[in-house]
C-alpha positions in Angstrom: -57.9 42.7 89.8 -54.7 43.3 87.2 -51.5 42.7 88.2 -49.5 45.0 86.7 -46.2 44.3 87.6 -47.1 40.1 86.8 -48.3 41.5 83.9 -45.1 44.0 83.0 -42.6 40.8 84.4 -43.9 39.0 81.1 -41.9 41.7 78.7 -38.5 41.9 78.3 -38.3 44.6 77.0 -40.0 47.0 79.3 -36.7 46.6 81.1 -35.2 48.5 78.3 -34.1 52.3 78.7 -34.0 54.7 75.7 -31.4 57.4 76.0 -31.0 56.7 79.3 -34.8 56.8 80.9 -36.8 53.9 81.5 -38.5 52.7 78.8 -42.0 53.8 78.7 -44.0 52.1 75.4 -47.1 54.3 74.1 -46.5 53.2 70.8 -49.0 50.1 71.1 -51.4 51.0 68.3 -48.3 50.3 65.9 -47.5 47.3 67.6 -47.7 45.4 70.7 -44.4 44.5 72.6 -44.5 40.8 72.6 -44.8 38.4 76.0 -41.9 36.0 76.8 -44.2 33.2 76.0 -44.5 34.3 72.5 -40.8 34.4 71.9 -40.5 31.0 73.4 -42.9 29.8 71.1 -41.0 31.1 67.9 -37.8 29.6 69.4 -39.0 26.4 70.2 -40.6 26.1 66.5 -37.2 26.4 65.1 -35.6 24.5 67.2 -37.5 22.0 67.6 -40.7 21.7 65.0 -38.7 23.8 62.0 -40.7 21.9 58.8 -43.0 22.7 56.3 -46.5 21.9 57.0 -49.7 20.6 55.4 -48.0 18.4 52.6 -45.4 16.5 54.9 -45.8 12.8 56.0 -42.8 12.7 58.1 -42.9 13.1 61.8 -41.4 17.3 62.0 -44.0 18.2 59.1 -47.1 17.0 61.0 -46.0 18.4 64.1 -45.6 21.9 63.0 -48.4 21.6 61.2 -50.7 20.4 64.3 -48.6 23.9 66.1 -49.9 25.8 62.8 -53.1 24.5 62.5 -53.7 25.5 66.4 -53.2 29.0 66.0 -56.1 28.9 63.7 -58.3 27.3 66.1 -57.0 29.3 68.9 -58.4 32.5 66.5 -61.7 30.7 65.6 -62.4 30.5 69.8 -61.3 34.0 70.6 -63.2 35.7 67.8 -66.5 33.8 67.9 -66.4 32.5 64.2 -68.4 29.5 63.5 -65.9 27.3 61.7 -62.1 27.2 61.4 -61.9 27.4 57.7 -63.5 30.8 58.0 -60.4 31.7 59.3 -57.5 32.8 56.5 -54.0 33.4 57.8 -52.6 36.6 55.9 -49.6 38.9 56.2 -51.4 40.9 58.2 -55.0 43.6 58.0 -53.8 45.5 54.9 -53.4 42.1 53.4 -56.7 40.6 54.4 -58.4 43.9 52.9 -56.2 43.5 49.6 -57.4 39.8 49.4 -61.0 41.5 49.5 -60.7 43.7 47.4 -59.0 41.4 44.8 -61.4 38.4 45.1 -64.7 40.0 45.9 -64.8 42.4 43.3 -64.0 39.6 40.6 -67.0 37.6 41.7 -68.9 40.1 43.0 -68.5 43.9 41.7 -69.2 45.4 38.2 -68.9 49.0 37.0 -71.3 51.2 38.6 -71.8 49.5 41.9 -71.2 51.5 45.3 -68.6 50.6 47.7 -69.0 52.7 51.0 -66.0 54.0 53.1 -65.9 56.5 56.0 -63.5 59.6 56.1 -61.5 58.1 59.2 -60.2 55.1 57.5 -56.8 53.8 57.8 -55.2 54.1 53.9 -55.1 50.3 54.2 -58.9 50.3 53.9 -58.8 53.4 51.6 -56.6 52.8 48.7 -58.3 49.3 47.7 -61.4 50.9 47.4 -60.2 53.8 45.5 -58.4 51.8 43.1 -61.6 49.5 42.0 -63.0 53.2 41.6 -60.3 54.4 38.8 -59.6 50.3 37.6 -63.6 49.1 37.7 -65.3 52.0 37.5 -66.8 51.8 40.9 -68.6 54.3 42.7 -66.3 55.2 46.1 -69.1 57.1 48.9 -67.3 58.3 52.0 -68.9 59.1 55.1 -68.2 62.5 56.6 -67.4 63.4 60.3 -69.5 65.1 63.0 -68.3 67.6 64.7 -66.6 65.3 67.1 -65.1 62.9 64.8 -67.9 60.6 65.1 -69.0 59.1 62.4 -72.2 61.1 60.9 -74.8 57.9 60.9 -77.7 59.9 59.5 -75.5 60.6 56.4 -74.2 57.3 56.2 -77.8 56.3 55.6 -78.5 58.6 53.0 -75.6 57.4 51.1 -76.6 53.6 50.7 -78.9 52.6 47.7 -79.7 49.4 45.8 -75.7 50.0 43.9 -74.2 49.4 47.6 -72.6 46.6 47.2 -69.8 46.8 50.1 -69.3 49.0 53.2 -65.8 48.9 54.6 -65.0 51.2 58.1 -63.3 50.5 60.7 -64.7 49.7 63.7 -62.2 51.7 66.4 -59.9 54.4 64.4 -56.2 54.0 64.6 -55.7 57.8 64.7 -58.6 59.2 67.0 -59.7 55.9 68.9 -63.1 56.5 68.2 -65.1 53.0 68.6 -67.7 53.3 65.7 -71.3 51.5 65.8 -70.7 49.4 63.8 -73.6 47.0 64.7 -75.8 49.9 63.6 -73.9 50.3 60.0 -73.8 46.4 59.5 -77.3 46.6 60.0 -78.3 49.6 57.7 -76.5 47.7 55.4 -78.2 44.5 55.2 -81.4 46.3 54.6 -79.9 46.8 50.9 -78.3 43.5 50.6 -74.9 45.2 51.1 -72.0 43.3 52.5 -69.8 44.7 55.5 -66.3 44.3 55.8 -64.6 45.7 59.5 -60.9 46.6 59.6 -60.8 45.3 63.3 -57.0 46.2 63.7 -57.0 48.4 66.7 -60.5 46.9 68.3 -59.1 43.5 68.6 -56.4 44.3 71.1 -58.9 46.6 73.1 -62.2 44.8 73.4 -64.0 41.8 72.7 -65.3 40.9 69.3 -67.6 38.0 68.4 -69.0 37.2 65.1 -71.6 35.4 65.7 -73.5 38.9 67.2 -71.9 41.4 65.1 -72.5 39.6 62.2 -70.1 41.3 59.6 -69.3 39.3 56.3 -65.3 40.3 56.4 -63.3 40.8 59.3 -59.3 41.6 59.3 -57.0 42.3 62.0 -53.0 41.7 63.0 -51.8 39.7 65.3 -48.6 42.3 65.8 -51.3 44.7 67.7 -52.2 41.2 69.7 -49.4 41.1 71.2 -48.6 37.9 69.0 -45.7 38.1 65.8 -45.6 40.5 63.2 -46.4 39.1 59.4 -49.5 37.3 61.1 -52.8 38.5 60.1 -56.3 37.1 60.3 -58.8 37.3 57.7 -62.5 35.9 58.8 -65.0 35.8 56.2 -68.4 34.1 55.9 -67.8 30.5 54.6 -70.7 31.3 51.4 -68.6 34.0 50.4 -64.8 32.3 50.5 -66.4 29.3 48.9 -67.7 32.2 45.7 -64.7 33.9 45.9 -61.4 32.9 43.1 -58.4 32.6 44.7 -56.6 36.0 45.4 -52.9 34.5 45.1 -51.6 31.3 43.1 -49.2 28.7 43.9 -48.5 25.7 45.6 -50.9 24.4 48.5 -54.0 26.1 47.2 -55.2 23.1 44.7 -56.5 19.9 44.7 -55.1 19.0 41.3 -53.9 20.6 38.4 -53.5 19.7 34.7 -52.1 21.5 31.6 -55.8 22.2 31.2 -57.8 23.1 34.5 -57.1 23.1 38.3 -59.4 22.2 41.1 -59.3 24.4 44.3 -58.3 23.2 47.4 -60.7 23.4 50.3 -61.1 26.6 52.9 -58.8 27.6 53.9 -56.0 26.4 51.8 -57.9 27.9 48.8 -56.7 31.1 50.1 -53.3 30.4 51.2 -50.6 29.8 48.6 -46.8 29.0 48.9 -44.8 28.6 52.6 -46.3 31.0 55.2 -44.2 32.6 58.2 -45.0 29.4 60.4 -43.7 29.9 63.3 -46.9 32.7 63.7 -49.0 29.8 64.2 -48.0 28.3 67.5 -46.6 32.3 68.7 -50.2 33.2 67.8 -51.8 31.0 69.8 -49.6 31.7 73.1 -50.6 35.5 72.3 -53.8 34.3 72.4 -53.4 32.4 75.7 -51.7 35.5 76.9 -54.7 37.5 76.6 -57.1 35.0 77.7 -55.6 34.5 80.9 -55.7 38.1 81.8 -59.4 38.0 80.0 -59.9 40.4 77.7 -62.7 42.4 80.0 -59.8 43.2 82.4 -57.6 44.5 79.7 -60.4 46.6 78.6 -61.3 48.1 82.2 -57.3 49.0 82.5 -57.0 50.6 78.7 -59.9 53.0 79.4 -58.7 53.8 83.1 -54.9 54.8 81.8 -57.1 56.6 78.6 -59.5 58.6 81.1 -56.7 59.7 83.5 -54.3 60.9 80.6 -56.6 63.1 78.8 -58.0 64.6 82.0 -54.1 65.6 82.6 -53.8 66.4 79.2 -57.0 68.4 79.4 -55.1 70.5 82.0 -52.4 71.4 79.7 -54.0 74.5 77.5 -51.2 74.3 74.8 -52.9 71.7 74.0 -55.6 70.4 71.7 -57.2 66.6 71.9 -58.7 65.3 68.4 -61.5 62.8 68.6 -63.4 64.2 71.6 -65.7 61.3 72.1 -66.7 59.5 75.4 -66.9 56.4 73.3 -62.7 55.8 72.8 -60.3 52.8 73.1 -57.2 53.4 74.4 -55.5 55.8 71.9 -55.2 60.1 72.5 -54.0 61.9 69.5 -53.6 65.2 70.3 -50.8 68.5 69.3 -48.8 71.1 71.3 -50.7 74.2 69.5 -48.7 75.9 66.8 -46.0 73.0 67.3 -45.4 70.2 64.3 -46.3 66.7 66.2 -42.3 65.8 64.7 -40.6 68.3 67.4 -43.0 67.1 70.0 -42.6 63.2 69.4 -38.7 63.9 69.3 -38.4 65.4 72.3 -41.1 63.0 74.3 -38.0 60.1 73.1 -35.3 62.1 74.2 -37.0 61.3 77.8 -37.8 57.8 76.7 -41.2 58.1 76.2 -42.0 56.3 72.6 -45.1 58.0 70.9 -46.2 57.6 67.5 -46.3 61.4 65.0 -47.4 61.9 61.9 -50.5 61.6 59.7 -50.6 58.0 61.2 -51.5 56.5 57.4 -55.0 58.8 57.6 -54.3 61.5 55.3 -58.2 61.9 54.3 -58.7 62.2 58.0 -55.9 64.7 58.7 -57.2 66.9 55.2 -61.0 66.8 57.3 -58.9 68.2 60.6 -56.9 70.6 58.4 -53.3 69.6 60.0 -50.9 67.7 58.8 -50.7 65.2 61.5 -50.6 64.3 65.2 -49.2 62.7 68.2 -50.3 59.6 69.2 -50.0 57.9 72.5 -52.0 54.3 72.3 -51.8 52.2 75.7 -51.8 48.3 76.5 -52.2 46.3 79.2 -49.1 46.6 80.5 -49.0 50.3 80.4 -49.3 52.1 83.9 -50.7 55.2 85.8 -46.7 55.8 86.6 -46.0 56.1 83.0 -48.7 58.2 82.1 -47.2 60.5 84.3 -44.1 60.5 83.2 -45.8 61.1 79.9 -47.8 64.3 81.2 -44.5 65.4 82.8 -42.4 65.1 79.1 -45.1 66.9 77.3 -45.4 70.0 79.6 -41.6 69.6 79.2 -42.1 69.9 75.4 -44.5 73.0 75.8 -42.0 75.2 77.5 -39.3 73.9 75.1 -41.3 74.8 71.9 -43.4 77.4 72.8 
C-alpha cells in the first residue's frame, strides 16, 4: 500500500505555501516536482564529478561519464528497449520528435507520401509534420474525434494507404488524458509498412510502457514529467532505423573521424548526440528512475486513477461545470471549464487559494478549434497528490463558481 506522506516527505517543496495556503501542486502534466534524491544527484555531480564526458581520460571525465552513461541504462531497463544505443538523450519530447522529423524524412520521405496525425496532438507532434507538408510536399491526414474525444479508429483505418509512410499520435493526451490504443494503431499500421512514432510524454509518468510489446518504431518522452530534470528527454528508436538515419545535429562527439573531404559517423548513440549535453541529467535521471521504481510504477498508477475518479465524481456534482474528454479510459489529467467563464479567471482565482492548475489551450489549438473553446483548465495529479488536496481543489472551484457567475 502507498505511503503518502513517505511519499510527500521526499519533496521539498510541497512544504511550500502560495499566497499564504498550503501548497497544493495539480500542475504535474507540465512538470513533475522533483524528489530530494534528484537534487542530490545534481549537486553531487557538480560538486563532485563536474567533467566532460565520453572523450576524457582523466579520472573526473570517466566518472561522470560512467554517472551519464547510467542514466541511459537506467532508461533502457524501465522502458523495455532491447539495447542501450536505442536510447538517444535529447532536450526533451518536442526535441526527440524534431530529430524525427529532420532525419527520417531525409532518408525516408519524398513528396507525396502520407504522414498520419490525430486531431488531439500536442503542437509538438503537430507542427513537424505540418511543416514537411508546406517544405516536402507531404500529405498531412489527421484523425478526427468521436463524440467523446476518443480517437475515431474506424476513420483512422480508412485514412492509411500504400503513401503512409509515418503515424505519429500520442498515446495519452496532455489536454483531455484520454489513453489512445495505440497497440491497435501501431498494428493497422504495419499492415501498410507504415512506421509509428508515440509522443509518450504524459503516459510515461502514469503507466507502464514496454517496447518490446508495443512495438512502436519511435518513442519520445521528458524526463521533467518523470519526476527527474528538466532539458532531459529520451528518444527510443529501433536500432535499423538510427543506424539509416543522417545525423539530425553536427558537431563535436558525433564522428569517428573527419577530414577536409568526408567524415565517418560515430556509433549509436553518439551519432545522434553532438556537442556537451546538460550532464548532470544523467545520474538525476536515473535517481528519478529509482524513485519511481521503488514505489513501482503499478502503485502509482492505482493512486493517479483513484485521486482522477474521486475529482471528477466531485466535479461531476458541480453543474457549472463541464468535463472534456469524457472517457472511462483516462490517466490522471481533468480538463474541464466553469460554464460561460474564461479558464484564465478560474485558474487565477484557484492560485489565489494556492491551488496551482494549468489554463489555456495547453499547446492543442487543433484540439481546442474541434471543442470550439478557446481553452481549458487543467488539473493533472502525481503520486504524491492526495484525496485532501483534491478537496481543497473541489472547495476552490465552487469558490470560483459563486465568484464568476
Amino acid at each position: 500500500m502507498l505511503n503518502i506522506n513517505h511519499v510527500r516527505q521526499q519533496f521539498p517543496i510541497l512544504t511550500e505555501t502560495v499566497n499564504g495556503k498550503p501548497l497544493v501542486y495539480f500542475d504535474n502534466g507540465a512538470t513533475t516536482q522533483k524528489p530530494q534524491r534528484v537534487i542530490d544527484a545534481i549537486v553531487h555531480y557538480y560538486t563532485h564529478q563536474n567533467s566532460n564526458i565520453h572523450r576524457g581520460v582523466h579520472a573526473l571525465s570517466r566518472t561522470a561519464t560512467d554517472a551519464y552513461e547510467l542514466g541511459r541504462t537506467a532508461v533502457q531497463q524501465f522502458i523495455g528497449a532491447k539495447h542501450a544505443h536505442e536510447i538517444i538523450f535529447t532536450k526533451g519530447t518536442t526535441d526527440s520528435i524534431n530529430l524525427v522529423a529532420n532525419s527520417f524524412s531525409r532518408a525516408f520521405l519524398k513528396t507525396g507520401d502520407e504522414i498520419i496525425v490525430s486531431e488531439m496532438e500536442h503542437h509538438s507532434n503537430f507542427l513537424p509534420w505540418q511543416n514537411l507538408r508546406d517544405e516536402k510536399g507531404i500529405v498531412l491526414k489527421v484523425i478526427p474525434l468521436t463524440a467523446t474525444q476518443d480517437l475515431d479508429i474506424e476513420a483512422y483505418k480508412k485514412l492509411l494507404s500504400d503513401k503512409t509512410r509515418l503515424v505519429a499520435v500520442t498515446q495519452v493526451s496532455n489536454t483531455l488524458g484520454v489513453i489512445n490504443p495505440v497497440k491497435e494503431i501501431i498494428a493497422e499500421a504495419k499492415k501498410y509498412g507504415a512506421k509509428v512514432l508515440l509522443d509518450g510524454a504524459q503516459a510515461v509518468p502514469h503507466m507502464k510502457v514496454d517496447m518490446q510489446e508495443l512495438d512502436a518504431d519511435f518513442y519520445a518522452f521528458s524526463m521533467h514529467k518523470v519526476y527527474g530534470p528538466t532539458g532531459m528527454g529520451v528518444l527510443y528508436a529501433k536500432e535499423e532505423l538510427l543506424q539509416a538515419m543522417p545525423p539530425y545535429q553536427y558537431g563535436g562527439g558525433i564522428i569517428k573521424s573527419v577530414t577536409i573531404g568526408t567524415s565517418e559517423w560515430a556509433d549509436l548513440p553518439n551519432k545522434f548526440e553532438a556537442g556537451t549535453p546538460n550532464i548532470e541529467a544523467g545520474p538525476a535521471t536515473k535517481a528519478a528512475i529509482d524513485f519511481v521504481n521503488e514505489i513501482g510504477i503499478e502503485a502509482i498508477a492505482k493512486h493517479e486513477h483513484e485521486l482522477l475518479i474521486y475529482a471528477t465524481k466531485q466535479l461531476q456534482a458541480i453543474q457549472e461545470t463541464e468535463i472534456y474528454g469524457n472517457t472511462a479510459n483516462k490517466a490522471g489529467v481533468i480538463s474541464f471549464n466553469i460554464k460561460k467563464v474564461h479558464p484564465f479567471d478560474t485558474g487565477t482565482l484557484l492560485d489565489q487559494m494556492g491551488i496551482a492548475v494549468r489554463t489555456g489551450h495547453h499547446c492543442t489549438q487543433p484540439l481546442m478549434h474541434c471543442l470550439g473553446i478557446p481553452g481549458t483548465v487543467r488539473a493533472s495529479f502525481a503520486v504524491y497528490n492526495t484525496i485532501e488536496e483534491v478537496d481543497a481543489f473541489i472547495t476552490g472551484v465552487k469558490k470560483a463558481v459563486k465568484m464568476l457567475l
